[in-house]
C-alpha positions as CSV (number, residue, x, y, z in Angstrom):
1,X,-11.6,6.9,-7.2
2,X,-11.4,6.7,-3.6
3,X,-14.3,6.3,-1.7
4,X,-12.7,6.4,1.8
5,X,-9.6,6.5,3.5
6,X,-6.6,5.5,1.7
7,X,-3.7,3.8,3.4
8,X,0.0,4.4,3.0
9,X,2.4,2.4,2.5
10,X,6.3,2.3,2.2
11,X,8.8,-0.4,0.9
12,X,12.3,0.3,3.2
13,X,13.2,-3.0,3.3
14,X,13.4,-3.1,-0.6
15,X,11.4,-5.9,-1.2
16,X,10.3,-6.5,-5.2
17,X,6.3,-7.5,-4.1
18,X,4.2,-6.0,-1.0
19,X,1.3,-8.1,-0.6
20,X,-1.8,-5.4,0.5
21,X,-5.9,-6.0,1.5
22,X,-6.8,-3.2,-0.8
23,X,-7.0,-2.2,-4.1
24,X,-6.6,1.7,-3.7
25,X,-3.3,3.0,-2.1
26,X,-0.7,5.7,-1.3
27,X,3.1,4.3,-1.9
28,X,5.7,7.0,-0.7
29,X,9.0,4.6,-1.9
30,X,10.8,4.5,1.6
31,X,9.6,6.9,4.7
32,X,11.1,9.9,4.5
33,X,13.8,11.6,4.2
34,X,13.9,8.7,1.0
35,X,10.3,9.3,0.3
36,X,9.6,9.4,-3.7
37,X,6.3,11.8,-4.4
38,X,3.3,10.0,-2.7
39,X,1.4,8.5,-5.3
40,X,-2.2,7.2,-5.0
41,X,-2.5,4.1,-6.9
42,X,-5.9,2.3,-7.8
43,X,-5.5,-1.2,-8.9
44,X,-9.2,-1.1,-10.5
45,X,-10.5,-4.6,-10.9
46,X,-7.0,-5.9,-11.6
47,X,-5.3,-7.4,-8.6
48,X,-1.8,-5.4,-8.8
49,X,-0.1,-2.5,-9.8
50,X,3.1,-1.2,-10.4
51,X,4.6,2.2,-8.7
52,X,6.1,4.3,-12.0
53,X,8.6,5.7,-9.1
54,X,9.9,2.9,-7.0
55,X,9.0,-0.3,-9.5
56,X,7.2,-2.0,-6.2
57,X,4.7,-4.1,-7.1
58,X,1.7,-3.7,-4.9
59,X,-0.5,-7.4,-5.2
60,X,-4.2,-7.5,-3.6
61,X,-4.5,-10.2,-1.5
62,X,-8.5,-10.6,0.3
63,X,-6.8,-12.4,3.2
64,X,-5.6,-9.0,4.4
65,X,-7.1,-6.6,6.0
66,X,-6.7,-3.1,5.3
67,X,-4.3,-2.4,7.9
68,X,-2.1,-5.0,6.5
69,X,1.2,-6.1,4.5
70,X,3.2,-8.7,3.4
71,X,6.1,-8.5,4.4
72,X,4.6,-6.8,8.1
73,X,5.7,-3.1,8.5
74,X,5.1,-1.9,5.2
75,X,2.0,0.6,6.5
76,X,2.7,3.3,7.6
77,X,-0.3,5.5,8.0
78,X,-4.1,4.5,8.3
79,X,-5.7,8.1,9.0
80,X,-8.2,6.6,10.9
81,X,-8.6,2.8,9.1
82,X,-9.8,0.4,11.4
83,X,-9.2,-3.1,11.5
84,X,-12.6,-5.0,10.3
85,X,-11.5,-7.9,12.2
86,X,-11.1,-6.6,15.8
């Protein structure tokens, strides 16, 4: 369970893999008006997880921070996350 904020992320460009810094997340599919129902996912103690609506596969990599994604531009809302490393 979430025990602050979650960030959202979004997979326009289609890509099979989005490399993230955290293991709990929001995937919306594409940003709207292509969203799928945003979904929170929590990877646990594995380090990936797949999205039941848009098959993306969302790996945990402790390189990133937070605010994050591999490819760049796949965040797309922080609500407040700040960036540990600034």
């Amino acid at each position: 369970m979430a025990a602050s904020v979650v960030p959202h992320f979004a997979n326009d460009i289609g890509a099979d893999r989005i490399k993230v810094g955290v293991r709990e997340l929001n995937c919306m599919g594409a940003r709207p008006p292509f969203d799928h129902p945003h979904v929170y996912l929590d990877m646990g103690g594995d380090n990936e997880i797949l999205c039941p609506y848009c098959s993306t596969v969302y790996e945990y990599v402790p390189g990133l921070t937070a605010i994050e994604s591999d490819p760049p531009g796949c965040i797309v809302a922080t609500h407040g996350l700040v960036d540990a490393s600034e």
